[in-house]
N, C-alpha and C positions, 0 to 999 in steps of 0.2 A: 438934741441937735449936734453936729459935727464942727467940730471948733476948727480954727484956722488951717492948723498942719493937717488934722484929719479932711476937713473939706478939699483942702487943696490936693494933697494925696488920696482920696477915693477920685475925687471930680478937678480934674487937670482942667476943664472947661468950663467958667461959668453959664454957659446958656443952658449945656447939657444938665449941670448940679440943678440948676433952676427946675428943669423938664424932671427929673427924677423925684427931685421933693415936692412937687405941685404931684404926681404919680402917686408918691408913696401918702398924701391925705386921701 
């Protein structure tokens, strides 16, 4: 999983990060 600084910087969005990792299972 993508820690803080990495999540925040891939996925500026949480709803988006959310849709991507629900995607990527």
């Amino acid at each position: 999983m993508l820690r803080e600084e990495g999540f925040s910087f891939e996925f500026p969005d949480l709803p988006s990060a959310l849709r991507n990792l629900y995607h990527s299972k």
